[in-house]
TIDOFI-895657 format. One record per residue (C-alpha): residue number from 1; residue in one letter; x, z, y. Coordinates in nm, 3 decimals. Last residue first. Example, Ala and Ser with C-alpha at 12.3 -4.5 7.8 and 13.67 -1.06 7.14 Angstrom:
! residues 2
PT   seq   type        c1        c3        c2
PT     2      s     1.367     0.714    -0.106
PT     1      a     1.230     0.780    -0.450
! end
This chain:
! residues 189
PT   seq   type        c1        c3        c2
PT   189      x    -3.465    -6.775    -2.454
PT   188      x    -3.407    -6.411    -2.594
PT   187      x    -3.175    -6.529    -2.852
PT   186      x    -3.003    -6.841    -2.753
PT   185      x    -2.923    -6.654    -2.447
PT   184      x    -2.763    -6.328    -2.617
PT   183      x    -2.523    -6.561    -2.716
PT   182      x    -2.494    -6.786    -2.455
PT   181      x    -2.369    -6.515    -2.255
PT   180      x    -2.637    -6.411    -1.981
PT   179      x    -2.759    -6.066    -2.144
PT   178      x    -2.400    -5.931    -2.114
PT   177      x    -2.468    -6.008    -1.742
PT   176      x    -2.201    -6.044    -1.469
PT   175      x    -2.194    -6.424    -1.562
PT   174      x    -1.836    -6.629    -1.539
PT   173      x    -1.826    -6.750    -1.922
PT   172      x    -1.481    -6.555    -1.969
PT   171      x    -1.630    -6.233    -1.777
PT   170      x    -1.916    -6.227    -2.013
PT   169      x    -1.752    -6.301    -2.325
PT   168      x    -1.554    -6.039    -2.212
PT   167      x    -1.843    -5.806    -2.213
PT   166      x    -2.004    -5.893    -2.517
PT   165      x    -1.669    -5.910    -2.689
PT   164      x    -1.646    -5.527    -2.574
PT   163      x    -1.261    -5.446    -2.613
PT   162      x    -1.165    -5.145    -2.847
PT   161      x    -0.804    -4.949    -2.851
PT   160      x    -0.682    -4.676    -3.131
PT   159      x    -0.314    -4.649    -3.073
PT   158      x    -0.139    -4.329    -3.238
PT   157      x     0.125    -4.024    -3.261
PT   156      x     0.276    -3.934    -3.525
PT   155      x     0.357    -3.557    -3.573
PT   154      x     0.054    -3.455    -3.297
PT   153      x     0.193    -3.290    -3.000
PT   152      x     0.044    -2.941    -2.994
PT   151      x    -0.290    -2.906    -2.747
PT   150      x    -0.430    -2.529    -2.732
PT   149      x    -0.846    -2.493    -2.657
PT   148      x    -0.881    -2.245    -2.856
PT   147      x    -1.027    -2.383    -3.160
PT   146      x    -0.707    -2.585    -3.162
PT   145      x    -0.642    -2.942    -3.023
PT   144      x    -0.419    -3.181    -3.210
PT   143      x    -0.235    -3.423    -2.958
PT   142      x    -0.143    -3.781    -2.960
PT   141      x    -0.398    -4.042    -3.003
PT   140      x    -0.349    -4.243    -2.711
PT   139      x    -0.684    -4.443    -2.668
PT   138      x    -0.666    -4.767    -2.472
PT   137      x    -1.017    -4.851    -2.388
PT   136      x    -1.073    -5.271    -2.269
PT   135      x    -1.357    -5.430    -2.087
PT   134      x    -1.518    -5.150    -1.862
PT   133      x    -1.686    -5.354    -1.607
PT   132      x    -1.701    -5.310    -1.240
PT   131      x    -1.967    -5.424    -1.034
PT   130      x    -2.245    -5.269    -1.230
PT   129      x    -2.258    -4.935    -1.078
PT   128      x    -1.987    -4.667    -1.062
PT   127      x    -2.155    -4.342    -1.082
PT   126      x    -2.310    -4.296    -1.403
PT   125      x    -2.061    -4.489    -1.617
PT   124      x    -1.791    -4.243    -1.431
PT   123      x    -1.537    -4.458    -1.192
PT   122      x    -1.396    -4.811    -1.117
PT   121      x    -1.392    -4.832    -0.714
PT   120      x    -1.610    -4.957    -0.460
PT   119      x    -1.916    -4.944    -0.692
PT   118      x    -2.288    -5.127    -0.581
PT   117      x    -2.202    -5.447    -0.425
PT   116      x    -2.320    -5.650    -0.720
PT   115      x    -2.190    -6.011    -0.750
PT   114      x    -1.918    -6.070    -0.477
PT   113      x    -1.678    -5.896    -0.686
PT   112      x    -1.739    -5.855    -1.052
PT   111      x    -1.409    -5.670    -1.083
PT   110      x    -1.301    -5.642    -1.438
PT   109      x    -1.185    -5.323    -1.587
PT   108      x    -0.910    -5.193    -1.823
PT   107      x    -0.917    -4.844    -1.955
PT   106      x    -0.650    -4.589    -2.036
PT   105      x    -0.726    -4.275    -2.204
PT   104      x    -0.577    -3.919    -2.310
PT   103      x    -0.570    -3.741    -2.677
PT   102      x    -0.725    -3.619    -2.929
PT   101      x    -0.707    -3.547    -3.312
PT   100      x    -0.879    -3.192    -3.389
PT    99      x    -1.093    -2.977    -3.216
PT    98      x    -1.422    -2.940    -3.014
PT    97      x    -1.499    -3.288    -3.150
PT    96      x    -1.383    -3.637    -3.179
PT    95      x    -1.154    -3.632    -2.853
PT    94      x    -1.081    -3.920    -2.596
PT    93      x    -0.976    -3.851    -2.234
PT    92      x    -1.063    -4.069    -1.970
PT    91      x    -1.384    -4.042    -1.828
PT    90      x    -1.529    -3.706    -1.943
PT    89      x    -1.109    -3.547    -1.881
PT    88      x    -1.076    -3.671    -1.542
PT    87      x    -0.994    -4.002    -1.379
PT    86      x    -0.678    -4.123    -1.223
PT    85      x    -0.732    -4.508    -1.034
PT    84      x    -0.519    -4.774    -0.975
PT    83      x    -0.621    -5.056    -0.773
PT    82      x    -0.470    -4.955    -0.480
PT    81      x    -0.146    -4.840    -0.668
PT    80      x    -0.108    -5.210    -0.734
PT    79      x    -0.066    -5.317    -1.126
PT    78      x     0.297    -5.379    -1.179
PT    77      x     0.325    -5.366    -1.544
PT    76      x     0.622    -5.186    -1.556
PT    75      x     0.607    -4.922    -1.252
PT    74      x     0.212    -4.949    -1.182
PT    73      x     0.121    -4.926    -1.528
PT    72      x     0.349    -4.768    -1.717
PT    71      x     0.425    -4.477    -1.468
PT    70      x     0.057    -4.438    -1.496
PT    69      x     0.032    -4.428    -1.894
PT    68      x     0.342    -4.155    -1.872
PT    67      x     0.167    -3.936    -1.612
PT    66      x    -0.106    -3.897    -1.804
PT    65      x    -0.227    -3.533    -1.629
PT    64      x    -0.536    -3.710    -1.462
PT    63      x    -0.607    -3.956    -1.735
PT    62      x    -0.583    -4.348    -1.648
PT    61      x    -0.820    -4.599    -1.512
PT    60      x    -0.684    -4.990    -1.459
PT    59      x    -0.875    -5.229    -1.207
PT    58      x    -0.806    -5.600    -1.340
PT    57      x    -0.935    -5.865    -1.064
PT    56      x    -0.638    -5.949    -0.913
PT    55      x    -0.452    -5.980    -1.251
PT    54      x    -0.687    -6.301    -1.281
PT    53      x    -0.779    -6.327    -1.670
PT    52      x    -0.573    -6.568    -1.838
PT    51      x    -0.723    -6.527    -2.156
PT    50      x    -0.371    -6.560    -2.317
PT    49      x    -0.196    -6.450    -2.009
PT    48      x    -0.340    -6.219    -1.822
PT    47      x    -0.593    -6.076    -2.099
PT    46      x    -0.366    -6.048    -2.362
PT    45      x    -0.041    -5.962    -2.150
PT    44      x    -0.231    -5.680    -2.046
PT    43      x    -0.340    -5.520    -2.389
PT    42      x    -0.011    -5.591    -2.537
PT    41      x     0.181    -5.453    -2.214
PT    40      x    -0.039    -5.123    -2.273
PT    39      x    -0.036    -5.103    -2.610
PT    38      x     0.345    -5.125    -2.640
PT    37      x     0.404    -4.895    -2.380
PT    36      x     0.172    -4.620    -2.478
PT    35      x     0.232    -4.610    -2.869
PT    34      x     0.438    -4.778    -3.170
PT    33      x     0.469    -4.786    -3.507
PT    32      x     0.256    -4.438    -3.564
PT    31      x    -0.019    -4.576    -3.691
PT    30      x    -0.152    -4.801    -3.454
PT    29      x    -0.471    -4.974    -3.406
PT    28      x    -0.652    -5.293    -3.275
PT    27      x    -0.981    -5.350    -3.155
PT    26      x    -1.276    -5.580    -3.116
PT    25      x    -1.584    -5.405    -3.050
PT    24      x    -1.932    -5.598    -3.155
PT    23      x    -2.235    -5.474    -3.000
PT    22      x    -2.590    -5.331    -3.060
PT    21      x    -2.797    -5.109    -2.864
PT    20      x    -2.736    -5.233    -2.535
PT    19      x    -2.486    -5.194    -2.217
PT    18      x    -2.328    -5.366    -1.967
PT    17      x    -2.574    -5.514    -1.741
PT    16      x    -2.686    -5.152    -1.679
PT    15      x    -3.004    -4.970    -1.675
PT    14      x    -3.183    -5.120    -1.996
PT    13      x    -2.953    -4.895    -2.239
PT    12      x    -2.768    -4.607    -2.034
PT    11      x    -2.938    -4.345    -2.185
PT    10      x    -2.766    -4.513    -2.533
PT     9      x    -2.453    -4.474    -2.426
PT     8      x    -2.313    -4.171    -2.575
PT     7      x    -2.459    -4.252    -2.956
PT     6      x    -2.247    -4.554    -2.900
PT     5      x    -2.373    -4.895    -3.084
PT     4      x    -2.276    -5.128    -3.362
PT     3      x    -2.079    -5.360    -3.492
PT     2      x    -1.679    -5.293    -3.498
PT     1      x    -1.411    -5.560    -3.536
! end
């Protein structure tokens, strides 16, 4: 578990129901023992089946040029093409810096449908609204970018994924608010 915040979301603090200074990220990680698939069917068969989210309500972002991820998705895991989404490289593509480790993105959202209109698909922070929420980021650690730009496969390739508790906690206890759990509610009350 990570505490703390994003340096990259703080200009969103106070706009969305999604995001605030402080938060705890649950995560797990690979080393090298296994990669896309595995991830991917952990990741879903944790939130369809032991949180028993409704698949119906799980939008799924991939990279553009992550053809593997998608073939995961929609061919294995079965999510409908309709609620499938490719994204470029700000949304779903993970990198540290101008160079080194890096690699393409999955993430997981909930549909808040019927509680804020605004967002008719799963998109860019500053485009999609509040109606989809980013609960889970799958990051495939698996190339090693030069200063030039050049991507070589990295030797072992890994898993780095973080869910927002805040934000499931939300979707578990039915509010579209991370300020409505009863955590934050004990707090502020």
């Amino acid at each position: 578990m990570r505490a703390g915040g994003k340096h990259n979301d703080l200009e969103n603090v106070g706009y969305t129901a999604r995001h605030h200074t402080f938060f705890e990220m649950l995560g797990n990680f690979s080393f090298g023992d296994y990669f896309k698939r595995e991830a991917i069917g952990f990741a879903w068969a944790f939130l369809t089946e032991r949180l028993q989210l409704d698949p119906a309500r799980l939008w799924v972002t991939v990279y553009r040029e992550d053809d593997e991820a998608a073939d995961i998705w929609l061919k294995e895991i079965g999510v409908p093409a309709e609620r499938f989404a490719r994204m470029g490289e700000k949304s779903n593509f993970w990198a540290m810096g101008d160079t080194g480790p890096c690699g393409p993105c999955s993430e997981i959202f909930y549909d808040h449908r019927g509680r804020d209109p605004r967002g008719d698909r799963p998109g860019p922070c500053d485009e999609d609204g509040d109606r989809f929420v980013e609960i889970w980021n799958l990051v495939f650690m698996q190339f090693d970018r030069a200063a030039d730009g050049t991507l070589s496969p990295l030797p072992k390739p890994s898993v780095d994924t973080g869910m927002g508790l805040e934000r499931i906690a939300a979707v578990l206890q039915g509010v579209h608010s991370n300020y409505d759990i009863d955590l934050f509610r004990n707090l502020i009350a």
